[in-house]
TIGULUM-422496 format. One line per field, with one value per residue (C-alpha): residue in three letters; x, y, z. Coordinates in steps of 0.5 Angstrom, whole numbers, plus 500, padded with zeros to 3 digits. Last residue first. Layout:
! TIGULUM-422496
residu	c(ALA ...)
east	c(X ...)
north	c(Y ...)
up	c(Z ...)
***
This chain:
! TIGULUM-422496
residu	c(UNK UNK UNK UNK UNK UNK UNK UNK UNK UNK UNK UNK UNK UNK UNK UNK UNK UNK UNK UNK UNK UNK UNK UNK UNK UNK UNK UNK UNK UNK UNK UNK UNK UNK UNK UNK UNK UNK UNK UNK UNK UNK UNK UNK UNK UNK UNK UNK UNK UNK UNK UNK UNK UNK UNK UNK UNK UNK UNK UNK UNK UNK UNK UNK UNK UNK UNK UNK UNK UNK UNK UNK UNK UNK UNK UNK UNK UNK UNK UNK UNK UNK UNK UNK UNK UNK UNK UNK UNK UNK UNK UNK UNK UNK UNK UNK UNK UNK UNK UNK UNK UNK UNK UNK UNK UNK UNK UNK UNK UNK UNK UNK UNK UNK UNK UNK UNK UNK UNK UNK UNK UNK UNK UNK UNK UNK UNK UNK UNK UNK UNK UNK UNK UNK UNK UNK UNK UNK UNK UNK UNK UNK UNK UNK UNK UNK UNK UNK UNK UNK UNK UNK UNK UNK UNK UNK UNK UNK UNK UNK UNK UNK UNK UNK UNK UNK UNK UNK UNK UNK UNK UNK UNK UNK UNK UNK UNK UNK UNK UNK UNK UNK UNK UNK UNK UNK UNK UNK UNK UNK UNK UNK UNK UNK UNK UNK UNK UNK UNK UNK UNK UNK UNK UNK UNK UNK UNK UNK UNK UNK UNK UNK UNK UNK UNK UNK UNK UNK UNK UNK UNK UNK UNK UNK UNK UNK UNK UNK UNK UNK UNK UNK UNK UNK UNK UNK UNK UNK UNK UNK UNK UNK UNK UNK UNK UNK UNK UNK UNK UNK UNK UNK UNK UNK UNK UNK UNK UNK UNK UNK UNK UNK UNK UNK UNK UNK UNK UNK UNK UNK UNK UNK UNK UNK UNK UNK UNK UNK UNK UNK UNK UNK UNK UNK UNK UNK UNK UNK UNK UNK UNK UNK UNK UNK UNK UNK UNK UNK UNK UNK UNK UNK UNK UNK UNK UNK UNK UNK UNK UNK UNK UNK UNK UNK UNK UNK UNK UNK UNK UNK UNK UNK UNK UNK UNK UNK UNK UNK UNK UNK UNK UNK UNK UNK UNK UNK UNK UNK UNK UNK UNK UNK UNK UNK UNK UNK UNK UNK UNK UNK UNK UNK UNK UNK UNK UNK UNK UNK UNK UNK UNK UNK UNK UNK UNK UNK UNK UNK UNK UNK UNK UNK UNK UNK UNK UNK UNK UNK UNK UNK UNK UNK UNK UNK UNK UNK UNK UNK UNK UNK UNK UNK UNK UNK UNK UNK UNK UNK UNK UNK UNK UNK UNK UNK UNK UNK UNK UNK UNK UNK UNK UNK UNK UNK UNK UNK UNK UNK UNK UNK UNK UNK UNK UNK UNK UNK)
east	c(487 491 492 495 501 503 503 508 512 513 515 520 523 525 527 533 536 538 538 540 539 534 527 521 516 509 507 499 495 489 489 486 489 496 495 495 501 505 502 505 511 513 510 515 521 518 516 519 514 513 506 504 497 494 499 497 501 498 501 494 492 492 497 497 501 501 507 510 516 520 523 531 532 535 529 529 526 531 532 528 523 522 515 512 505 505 498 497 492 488 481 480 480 474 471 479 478 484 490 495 502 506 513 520 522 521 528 530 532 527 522 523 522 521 526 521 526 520 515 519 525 521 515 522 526 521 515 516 524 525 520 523 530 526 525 532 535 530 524 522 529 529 532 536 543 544 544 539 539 535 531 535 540 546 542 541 544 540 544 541 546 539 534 527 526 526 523 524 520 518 515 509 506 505 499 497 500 504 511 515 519 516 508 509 512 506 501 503 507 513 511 508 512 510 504 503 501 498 494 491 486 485 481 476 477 472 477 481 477 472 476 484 483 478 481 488 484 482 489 491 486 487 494 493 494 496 501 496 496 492 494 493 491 490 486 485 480 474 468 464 457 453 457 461 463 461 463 463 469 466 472 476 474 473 473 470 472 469 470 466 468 462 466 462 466 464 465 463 459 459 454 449 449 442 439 434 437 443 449 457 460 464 472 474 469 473 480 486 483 479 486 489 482 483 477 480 485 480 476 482 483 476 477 483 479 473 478 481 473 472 477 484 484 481 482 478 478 474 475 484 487 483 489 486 483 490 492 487 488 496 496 492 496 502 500 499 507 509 515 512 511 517 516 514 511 509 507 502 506 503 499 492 491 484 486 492 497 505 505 503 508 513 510 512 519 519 517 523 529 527 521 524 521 516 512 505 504 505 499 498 504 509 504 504 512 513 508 510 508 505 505 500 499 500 496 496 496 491 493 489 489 482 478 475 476 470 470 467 475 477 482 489 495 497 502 509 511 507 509 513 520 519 521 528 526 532)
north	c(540 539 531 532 537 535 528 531 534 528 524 529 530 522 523 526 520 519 522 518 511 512 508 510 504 506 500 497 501 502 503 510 512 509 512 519 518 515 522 526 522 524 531 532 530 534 530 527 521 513 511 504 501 495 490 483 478 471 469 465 470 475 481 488 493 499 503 509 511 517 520 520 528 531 536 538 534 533 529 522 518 511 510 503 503 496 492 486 481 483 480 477 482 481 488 490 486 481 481 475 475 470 471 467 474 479 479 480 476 478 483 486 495 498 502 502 507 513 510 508 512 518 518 518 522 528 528 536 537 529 529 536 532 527 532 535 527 525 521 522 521 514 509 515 515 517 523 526 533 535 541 546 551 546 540 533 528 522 517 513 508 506 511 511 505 498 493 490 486 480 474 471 464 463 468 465 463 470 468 469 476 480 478 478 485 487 484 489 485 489 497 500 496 500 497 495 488 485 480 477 471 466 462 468 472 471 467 472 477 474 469 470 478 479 474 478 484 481 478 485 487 483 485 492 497 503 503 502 496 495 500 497 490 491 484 482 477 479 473 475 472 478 482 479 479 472 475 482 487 491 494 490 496 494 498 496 496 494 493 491 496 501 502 501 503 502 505 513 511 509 503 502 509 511 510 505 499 501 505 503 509 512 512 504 505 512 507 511 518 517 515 522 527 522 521 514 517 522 515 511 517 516 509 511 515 510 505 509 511 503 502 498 497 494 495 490 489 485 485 483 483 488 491 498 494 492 499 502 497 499 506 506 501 505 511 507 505 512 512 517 512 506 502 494 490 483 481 475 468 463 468 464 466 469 475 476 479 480 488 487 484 489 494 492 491 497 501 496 499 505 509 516 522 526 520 522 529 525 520 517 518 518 511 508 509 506 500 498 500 499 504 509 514 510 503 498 491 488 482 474 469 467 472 480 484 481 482 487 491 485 481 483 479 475 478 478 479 485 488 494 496 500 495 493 484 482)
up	c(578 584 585 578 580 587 583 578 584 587 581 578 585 586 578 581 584 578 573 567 568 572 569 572 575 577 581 584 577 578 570 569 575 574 565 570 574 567 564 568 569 561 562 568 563 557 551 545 543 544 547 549 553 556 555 557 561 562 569 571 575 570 569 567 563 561 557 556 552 551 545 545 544 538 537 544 549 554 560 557 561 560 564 566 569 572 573 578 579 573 572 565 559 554 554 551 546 546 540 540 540 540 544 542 538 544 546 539 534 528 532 525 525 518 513 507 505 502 507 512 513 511 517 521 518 518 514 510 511 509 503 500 501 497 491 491 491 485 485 478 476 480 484 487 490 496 501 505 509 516 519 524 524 522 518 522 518 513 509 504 500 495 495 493 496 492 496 489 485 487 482 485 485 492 493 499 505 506 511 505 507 500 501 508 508 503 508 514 520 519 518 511 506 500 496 489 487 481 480 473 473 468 472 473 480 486 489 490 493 498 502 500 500 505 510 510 511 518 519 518 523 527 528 529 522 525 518 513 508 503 499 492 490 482 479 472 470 474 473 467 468 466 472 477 484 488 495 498 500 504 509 503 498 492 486 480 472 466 459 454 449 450 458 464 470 477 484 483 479 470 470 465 462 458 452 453 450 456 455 455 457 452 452 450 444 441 441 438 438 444 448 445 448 455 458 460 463 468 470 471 476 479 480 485 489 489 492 497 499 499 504 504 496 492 483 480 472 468 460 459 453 449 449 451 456 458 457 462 467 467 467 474 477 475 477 484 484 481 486 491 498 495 491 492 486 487 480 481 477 471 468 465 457 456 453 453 458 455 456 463 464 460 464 471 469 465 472 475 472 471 466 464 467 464 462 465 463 455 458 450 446 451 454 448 445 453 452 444 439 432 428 424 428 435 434 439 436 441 444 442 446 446 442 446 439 437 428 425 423 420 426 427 426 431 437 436 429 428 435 432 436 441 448 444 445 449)
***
């Protein structure tokens, strides 16, 4: 294996006279520190110094060493599909990476999408601040000034476009607009950064809706020798990084993974004496140490932690839900019901330890189709939980309300009337 610090004078081509276009076929920017050549971790030290304070693990030299190889008009044979966990420099990385390619003049149009344009402009303003660097403007003056136009004036440096003197352009999309036939002086994008795509309310039409913008507007706006990489942690079951990762994605095909990797691997999370909790396990990377994540845990809690840090999501695989398809309806567009249920699964404690309590509403059409109208997870009192099933039996004209007695009993026939009683007088 190539040691990543050694000189890249005997793998790129020699560089071309100083008047010579830096935008060839084929042809990767030596980058220069000083006066070396470098490899990508010498250049990130030397460049984003406040960046590399951690060394790179395993699947960070993964990333980089792809990104490393582009050259400029060379097609890629293979999307990189990076899934890091919530806190392990995913986006950082994303950044960093489109200013290298642009530094090593091997790539010149870059899109950075997201799932909404105010995501998208976050993330161009950051490239924005790296761009500014006082240490990139000494190896590469051009790449850290706005292009300007014949009168003087800047040609394009917003909030969602950058405009670089080198030739080097960058557009944030989001995919709530994204549009079709995206160029700029007829250059087609060649590099494109798909990041947090996915949200974790995200329903099923709207993942199919995101899915239809990245595979009708997105991609296919990119130049023949497009780059695509992907970051994203795995958000919940359905989401677009799941289907990337399991394969149940029908585009994109050509893709090499990269984890799931979480930010901890053999994690285990105890409740604390006193209150709060502890993880234990190994970490996947110093910059996402043990002490950090038990930050994490006491600020989100386990739940919130476990998927967003672990990328431990819910699968419907082998469930008694398996052999059912989904599919979302407006609520404007529902049939005449026939029957509705409100069904309440009532915990007897609501303290910190306490199973959550679950709702649901559902209703069901003349020609037995089912439909589910509403659903809510979460600790609560006894009597709240059948406070709020009386009510959803109001909002829906629901004909039965059924109360699950496995613990309780009986008792639960008290909880109810007294509930009621409660409803009825306010």
């Amino acid at each position: 294996m190539t040691n990543l610090l050694e000189p890249l004078s005997a793998l790129l081509p020699p560089p071309p006279p100083a008047a010579a276009n830096l935008w060839q076929p084929g042809y990767a920017m030596r980058v220069a520190v000083g006066s070396d050549y470098v490899g990508w971790e010498a250049w990130l030290h030397a460049t984003y110094p406040q960046h590399t304070r951690y060394p790179f693990a395993p699947h960070h030299c993964d990333i980089w060493d792809w990104l490393w190889l582009l050259k400029y008009r060379v097609p890629v044979e293979e999307a990189l599909i990076a899934i890091l966990a919530r806190g392990g420099g995913k986006s950082t990385t994303g950044e960093a990476g489109l200013v290298a390619v642009a530094r090593r003049r091997s790539r010149r149009f870059g899109l950075y999408v997201c799932g909404t344009q105010d995501q998208a402009d976050k993330h161009v303003a950051t490239v924005s601040a790296m761009l500014g660097s006082d240490r990139l403007a000494k190896q590469d003056p051009d790449l850290t000034r706005r292009k300007l136009t014949q009168f003087g004036k800047p040609a394009g440096w917003r909030r969602n476009r950058l405009m670089t003197a080198a030739g080097f352009t960058l557009d944030g999309i989001g995919l709530d607009v994204a549009m079709r036939g995206i160029k700029v002086e007829e250059v087609r994008p060649d590099f494109i950064l798909l990041d947090d795509l996915d949200a974790r309310d995200d329903s099923l039409n709207t993942i199919e809706k995101k899915i239809a913008a990245v595979t009708e507007s997105i991609l296919p706006a990119g130049s023949d020798d497009v780059a695509v990489l992907f970051v994203q942690n795995l958000i919940h079951e359905d989401s677009i990084a799941s289907r990337l990762t399991d394969g149940r994605a029908d585009f994109l095909n050509n893709r090499r993974i990269i984890g799931p990797i979480p930010a901890l691997t053999n994690a285990q999370i105890t409740p604390k004496d006193g209150g709060g909790w502890r993880i234990t396990g190994t970490p996947t990377w110093e910059g996402q140490s043990l002490e950090t994540c038990n930050r994490q845990l006491q600020l989100e809690g386990p739940t919130a932690f476990r998927r967003e840090r672990l990328h431990e999501v819910e699968s419907s695989a082998g469930s008694i839900f398996e052999h059912i398809a989904f599919q979302h309806i407006d609520a404007d567009k529902l049939p005449d019901m026939v029957h509705t249920v409100v069904a309440v699964d009532p915990a007897v404690t609501s303290s910190d330890h306490s199973d959550a309590c679950g709702l649901i509403a559902a209703s069901r059409d003349a020609s037995g189709n089912t439909y589910f109208l509403r659903a809510h997870e979460e600790r609560m009192t006894p009597q709240t939980a059948i406070l709020q099933a009386l009510r959803w039996c109001v909002d829906f004209r629901a004909q039965t309300l059924i109360v699950e007695t496995d613990q309780g009993g009986k008792t639960w026939d008290s909880v109810v009337n007294e509930a009621w009683r409660i409803l009825t007088e306010t």
